[in-house]
N, CA, C and O of each residue as an XYZ file, in Angstrom:
480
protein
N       0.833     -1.197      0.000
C       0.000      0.000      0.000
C       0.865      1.243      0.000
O       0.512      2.392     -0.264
N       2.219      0.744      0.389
C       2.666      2.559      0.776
C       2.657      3.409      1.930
O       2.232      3.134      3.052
N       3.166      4.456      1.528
C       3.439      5.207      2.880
C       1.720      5.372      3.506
O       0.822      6.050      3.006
N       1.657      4.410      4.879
C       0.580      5.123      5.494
C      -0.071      6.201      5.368
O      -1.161      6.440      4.850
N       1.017      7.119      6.111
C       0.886      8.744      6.316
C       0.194      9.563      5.191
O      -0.156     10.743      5.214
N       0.107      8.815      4.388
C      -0.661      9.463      2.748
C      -1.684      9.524      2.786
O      -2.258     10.446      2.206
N      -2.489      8.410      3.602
C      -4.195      7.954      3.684
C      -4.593      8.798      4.503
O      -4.026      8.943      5.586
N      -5.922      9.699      4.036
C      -6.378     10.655      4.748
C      -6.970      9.652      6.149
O      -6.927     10.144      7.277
N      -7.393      8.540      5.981
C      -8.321      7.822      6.841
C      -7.154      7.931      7.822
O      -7.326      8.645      8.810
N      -6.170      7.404      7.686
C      -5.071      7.259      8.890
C      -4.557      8.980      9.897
O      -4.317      9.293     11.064
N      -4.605      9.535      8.789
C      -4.343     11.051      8.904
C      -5.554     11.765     10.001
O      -5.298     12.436     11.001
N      -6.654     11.464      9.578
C      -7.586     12.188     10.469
C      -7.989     11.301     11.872
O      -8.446     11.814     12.893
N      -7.646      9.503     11.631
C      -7.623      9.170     12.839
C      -6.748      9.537     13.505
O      -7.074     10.085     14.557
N      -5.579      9.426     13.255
C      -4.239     10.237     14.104
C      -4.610     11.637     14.760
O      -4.262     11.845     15.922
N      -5.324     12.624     14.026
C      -5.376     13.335     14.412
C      -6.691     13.618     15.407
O      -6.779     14.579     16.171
N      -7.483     12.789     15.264
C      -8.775     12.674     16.392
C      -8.030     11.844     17.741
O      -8.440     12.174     18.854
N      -7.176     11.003     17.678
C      -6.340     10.434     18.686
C      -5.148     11.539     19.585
O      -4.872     11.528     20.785
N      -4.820     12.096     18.900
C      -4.695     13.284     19.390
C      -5.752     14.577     20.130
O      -5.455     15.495     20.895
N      -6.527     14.338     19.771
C      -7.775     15.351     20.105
C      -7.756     14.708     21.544
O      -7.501     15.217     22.635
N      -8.061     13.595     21.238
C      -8.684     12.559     22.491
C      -7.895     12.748     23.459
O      -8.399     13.331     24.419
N      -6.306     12.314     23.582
C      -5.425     12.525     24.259
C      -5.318     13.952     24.792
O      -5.496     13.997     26.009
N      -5.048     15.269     24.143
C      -5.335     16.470     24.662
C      -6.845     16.571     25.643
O      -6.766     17.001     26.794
N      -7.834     16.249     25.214
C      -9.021     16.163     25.958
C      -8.912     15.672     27.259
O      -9.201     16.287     28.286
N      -8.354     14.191     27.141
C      -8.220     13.440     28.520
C      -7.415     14.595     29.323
O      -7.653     14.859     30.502
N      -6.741     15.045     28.787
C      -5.253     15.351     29.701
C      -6.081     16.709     30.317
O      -5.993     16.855     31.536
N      -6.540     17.285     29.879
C      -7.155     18.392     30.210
C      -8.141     18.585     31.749
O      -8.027     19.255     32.775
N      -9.214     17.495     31.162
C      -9.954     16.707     32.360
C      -9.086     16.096     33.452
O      -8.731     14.940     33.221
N      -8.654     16.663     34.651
C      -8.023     16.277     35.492
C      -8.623     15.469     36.350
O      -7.814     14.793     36.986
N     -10.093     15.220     36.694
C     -10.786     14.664     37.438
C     -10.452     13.163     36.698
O     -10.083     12.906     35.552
N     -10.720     12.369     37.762
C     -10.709     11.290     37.467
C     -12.296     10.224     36.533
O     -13.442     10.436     36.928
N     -12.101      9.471     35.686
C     -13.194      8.670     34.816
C     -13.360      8.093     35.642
O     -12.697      8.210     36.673
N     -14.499      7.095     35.452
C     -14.610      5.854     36.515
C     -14.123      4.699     35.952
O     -14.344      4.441     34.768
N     -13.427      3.910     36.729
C     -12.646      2.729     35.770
C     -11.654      3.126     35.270
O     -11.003      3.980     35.872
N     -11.302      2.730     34.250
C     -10.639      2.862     33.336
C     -10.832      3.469     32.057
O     -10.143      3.248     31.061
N     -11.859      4.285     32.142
C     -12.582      4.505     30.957
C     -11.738      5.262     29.932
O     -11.803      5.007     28.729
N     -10.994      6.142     30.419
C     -10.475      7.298     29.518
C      -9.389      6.606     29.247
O      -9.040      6.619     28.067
N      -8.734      5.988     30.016
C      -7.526      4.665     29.085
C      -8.015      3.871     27.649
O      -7.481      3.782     26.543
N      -9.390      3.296     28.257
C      -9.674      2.704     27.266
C     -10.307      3.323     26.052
O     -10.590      2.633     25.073
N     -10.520      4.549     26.099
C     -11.125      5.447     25.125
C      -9.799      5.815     24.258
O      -9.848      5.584     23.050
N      -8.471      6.445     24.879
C      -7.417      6.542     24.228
C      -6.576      5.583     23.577
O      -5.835      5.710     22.602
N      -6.922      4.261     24.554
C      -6.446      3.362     23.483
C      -6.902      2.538     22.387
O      -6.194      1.770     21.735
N      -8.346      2.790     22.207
C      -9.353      2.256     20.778
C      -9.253      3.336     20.198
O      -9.526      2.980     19.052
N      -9.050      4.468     20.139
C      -8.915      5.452     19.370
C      -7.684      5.387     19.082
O      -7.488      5.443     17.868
N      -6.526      5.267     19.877
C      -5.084      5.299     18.763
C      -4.998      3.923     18.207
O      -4.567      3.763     17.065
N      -5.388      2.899     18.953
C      -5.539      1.616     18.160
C      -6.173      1.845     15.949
O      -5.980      1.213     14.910
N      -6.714      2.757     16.246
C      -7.523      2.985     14.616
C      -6.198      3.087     13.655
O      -6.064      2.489     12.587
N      -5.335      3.893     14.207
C      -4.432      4.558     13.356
C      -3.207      3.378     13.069
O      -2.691      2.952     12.036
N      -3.029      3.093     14.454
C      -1.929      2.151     14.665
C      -2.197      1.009     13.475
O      -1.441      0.703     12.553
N      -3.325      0.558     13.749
C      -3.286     -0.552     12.780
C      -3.601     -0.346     11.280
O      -3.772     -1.238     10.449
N      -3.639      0.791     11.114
C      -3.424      0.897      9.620
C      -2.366      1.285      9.315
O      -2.301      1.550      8.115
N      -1.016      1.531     10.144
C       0.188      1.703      9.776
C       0.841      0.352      9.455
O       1.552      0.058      8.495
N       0.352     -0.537     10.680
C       0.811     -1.699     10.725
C       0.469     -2.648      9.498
O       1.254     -3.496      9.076
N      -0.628     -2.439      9.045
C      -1.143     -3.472      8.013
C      -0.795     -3.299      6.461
O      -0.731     -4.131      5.556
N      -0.504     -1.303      6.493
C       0.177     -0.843      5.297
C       1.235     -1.900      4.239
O       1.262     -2.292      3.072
N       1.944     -2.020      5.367
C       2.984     -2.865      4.004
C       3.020     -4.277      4.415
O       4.162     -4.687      4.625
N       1.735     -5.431      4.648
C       1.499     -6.287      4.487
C       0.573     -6.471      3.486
O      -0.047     -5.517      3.015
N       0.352     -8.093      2.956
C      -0.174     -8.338      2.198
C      -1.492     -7.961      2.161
O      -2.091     -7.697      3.204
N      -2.126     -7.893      0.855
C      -3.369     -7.073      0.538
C      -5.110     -7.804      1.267
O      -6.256     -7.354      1.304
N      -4.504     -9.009      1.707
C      -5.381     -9.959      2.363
C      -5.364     -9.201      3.960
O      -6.331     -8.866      4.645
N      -4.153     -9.098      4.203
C      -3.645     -9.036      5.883
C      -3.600     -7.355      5.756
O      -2.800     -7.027      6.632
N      -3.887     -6.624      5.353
C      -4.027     -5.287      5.293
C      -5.763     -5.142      5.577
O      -6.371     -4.523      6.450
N      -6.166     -5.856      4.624
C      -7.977     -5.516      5.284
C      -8.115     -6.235      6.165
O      -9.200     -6.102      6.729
N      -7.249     -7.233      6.695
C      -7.667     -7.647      8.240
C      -7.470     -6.813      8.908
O      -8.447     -6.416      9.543
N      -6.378     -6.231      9.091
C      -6.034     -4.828      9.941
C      -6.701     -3.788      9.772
O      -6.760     -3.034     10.743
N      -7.448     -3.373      8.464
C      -8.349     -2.381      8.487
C      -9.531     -2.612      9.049
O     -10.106     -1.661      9.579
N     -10.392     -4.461      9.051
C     -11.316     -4.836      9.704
C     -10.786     -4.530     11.211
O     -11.747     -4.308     11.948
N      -9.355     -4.443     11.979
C      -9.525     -4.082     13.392
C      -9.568     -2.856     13.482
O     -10.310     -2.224     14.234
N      -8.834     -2.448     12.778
C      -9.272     -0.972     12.848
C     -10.554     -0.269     12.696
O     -10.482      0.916     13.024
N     -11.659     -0.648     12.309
C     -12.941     -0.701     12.100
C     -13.071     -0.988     13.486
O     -12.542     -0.097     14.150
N     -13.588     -1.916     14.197
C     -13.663     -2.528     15.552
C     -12.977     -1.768     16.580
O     -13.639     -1.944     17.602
N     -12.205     -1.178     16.779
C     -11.453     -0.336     17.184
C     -12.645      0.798     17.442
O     -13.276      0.991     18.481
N     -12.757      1.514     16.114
C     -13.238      2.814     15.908
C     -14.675      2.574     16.408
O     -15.353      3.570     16.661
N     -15.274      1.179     16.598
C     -16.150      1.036     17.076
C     -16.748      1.122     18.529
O     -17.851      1.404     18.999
N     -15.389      0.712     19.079
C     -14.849      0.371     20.389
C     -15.103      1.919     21.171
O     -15.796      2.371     22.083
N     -14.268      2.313     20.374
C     -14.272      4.218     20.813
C     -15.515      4.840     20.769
O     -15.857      5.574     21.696
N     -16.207      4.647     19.846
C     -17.804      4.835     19.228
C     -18.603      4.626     21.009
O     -19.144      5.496     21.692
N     -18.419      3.353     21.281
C     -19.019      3.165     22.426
C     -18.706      3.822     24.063
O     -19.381      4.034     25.070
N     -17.360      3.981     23.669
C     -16.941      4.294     24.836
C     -17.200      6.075     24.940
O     -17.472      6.646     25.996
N     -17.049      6.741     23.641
C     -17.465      8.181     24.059
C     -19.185      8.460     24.213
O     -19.625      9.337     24.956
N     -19.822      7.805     23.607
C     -21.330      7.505     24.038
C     -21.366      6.811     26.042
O     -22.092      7.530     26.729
N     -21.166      6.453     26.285
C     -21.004      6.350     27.706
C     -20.155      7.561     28.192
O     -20.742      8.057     29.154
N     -19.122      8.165     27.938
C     -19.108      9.050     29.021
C     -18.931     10.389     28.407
O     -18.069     11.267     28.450
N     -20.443     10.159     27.629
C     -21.437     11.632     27.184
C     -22.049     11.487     28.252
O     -21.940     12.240     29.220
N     -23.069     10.068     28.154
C     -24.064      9.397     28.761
C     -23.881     10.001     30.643
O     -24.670     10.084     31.584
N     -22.537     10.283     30.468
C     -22.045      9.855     32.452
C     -21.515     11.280     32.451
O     -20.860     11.532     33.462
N     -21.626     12.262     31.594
C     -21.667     13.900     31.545
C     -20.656     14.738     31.943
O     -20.510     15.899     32.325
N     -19.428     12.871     31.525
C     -17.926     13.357     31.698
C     -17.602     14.251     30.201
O     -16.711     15.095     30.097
N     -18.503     13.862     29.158
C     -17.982     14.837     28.047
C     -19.435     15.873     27.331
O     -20.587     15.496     27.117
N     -18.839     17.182     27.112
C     -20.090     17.884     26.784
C     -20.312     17.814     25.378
O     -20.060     16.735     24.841
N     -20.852     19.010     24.482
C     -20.913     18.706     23.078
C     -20.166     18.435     22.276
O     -20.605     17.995     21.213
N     -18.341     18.632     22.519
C     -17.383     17.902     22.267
C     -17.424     16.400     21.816
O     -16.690     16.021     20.903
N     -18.255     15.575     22.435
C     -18.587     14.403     22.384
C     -19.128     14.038     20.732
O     -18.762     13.091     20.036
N     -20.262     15.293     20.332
C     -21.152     15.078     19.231
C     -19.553     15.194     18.037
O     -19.182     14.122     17.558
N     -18.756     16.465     17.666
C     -17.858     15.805     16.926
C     -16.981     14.866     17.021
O     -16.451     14.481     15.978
N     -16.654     14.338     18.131
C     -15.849     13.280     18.201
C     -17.028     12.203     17.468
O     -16.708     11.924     16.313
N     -18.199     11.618     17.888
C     -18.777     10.755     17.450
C     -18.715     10.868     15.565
O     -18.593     10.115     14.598
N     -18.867     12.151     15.830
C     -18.902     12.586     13.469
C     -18.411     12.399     12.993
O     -18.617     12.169     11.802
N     -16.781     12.328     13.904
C     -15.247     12.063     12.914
C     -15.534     10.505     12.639
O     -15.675     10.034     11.510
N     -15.622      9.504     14.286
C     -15.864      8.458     14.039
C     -16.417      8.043     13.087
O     -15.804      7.231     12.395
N     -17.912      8.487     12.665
C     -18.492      7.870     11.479
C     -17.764      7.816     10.333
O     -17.630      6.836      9.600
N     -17.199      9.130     10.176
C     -16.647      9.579      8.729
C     -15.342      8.518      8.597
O     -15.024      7.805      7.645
N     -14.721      8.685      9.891
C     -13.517      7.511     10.070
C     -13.539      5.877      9.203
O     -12.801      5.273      8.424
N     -15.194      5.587     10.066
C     -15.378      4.296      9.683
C     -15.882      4.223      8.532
O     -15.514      3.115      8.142
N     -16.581      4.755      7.608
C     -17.085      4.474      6.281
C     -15.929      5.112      5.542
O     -16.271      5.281      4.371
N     -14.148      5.719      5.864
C     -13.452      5.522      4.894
C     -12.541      4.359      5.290
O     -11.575      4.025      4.603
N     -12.946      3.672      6.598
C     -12.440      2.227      6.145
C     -13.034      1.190      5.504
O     -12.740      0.147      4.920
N     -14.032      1.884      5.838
C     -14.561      0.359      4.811
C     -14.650      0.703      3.316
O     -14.792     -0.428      2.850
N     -14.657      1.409      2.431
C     -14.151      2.093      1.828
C     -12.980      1.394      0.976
O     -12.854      0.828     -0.111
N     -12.081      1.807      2.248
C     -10.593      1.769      1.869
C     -10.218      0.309      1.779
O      -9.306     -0.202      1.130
N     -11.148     -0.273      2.596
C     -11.248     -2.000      2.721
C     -11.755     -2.811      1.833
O     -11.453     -4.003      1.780
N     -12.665     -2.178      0.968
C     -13.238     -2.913     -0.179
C     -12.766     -2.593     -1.639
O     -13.007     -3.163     -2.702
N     -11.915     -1.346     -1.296
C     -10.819     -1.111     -2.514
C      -9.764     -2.104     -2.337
O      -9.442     -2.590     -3.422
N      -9.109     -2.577     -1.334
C      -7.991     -3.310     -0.844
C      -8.403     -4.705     -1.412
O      -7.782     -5.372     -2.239
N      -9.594     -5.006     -0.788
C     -10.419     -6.031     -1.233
C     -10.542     -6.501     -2.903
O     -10.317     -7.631     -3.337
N     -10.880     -5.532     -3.541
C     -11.047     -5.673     -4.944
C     -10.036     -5.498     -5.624
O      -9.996     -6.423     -6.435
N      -8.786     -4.517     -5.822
C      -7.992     -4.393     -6.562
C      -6.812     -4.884     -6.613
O      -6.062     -4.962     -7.586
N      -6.574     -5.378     -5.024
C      -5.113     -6.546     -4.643
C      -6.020     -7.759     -4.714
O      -5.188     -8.660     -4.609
N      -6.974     -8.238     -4.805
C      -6.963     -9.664     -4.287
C      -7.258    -10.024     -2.992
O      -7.255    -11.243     -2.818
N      -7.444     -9.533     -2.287
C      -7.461     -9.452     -0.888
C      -8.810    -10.092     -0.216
O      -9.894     -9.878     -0.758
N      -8.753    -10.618      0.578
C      -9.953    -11.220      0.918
C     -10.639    -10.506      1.701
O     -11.735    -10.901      2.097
């Protein structure tokens, strides 16, 4: 596939993983659980694994984009709970927007991978 860093999909998750991370850090109060760990790490998980899957085979690249999907899903849920728990305010509504936009350019990007390498 090439340099990651090229794919807007990777580009704007990186950069919503960043958002996230500045956000947490900001909020000094404590989440309950673990929540804001696990919010930062399904959200950089998105990016990560489309770096990782970049220069593997075109089969094992949309597997990694399928976790990365799952991932972004992961996050999906977890900022809906702590909207829900009124740890995040309307901030929450674009984080959820990027997500969408996130996930329909992986799948996207997954069914191009899919069709034009061979890829299962």
């Amino acid at each position: 596939m090439g340099d990651y860093r090229k794919l807007i999909v990777w580009q704007r998750s990186h950069t919503l993983s960043v958002a996230i991370y500045r956000l947490l850090q900001a909020h000094r109060a404590p989440w309950p659980g673990k929540l804001s760990d696990q919010l930062a790490a399904a959200t950089h998980s998105i990016g990560v694994n489309i770096a990782e899957g970049s220069n593997q085979s075109p089969a094992q690249f949309a597997r990694y984009l399928s976790i990365s999907l799952g991932s972004a899903d992961e996050a999906w849920a977890h900022v809906l709970l702590a909207r829900e728990l009124d740890l995040l305010d309307e901030s929450a509504n674009g984080m959820l927007d990027e997500l969408r936009e996130i996930r329909a350019m992986l799948f996207a990007l997954r069914a191009k991978v899919r069709k034009d390498k061979g890829g299962v």
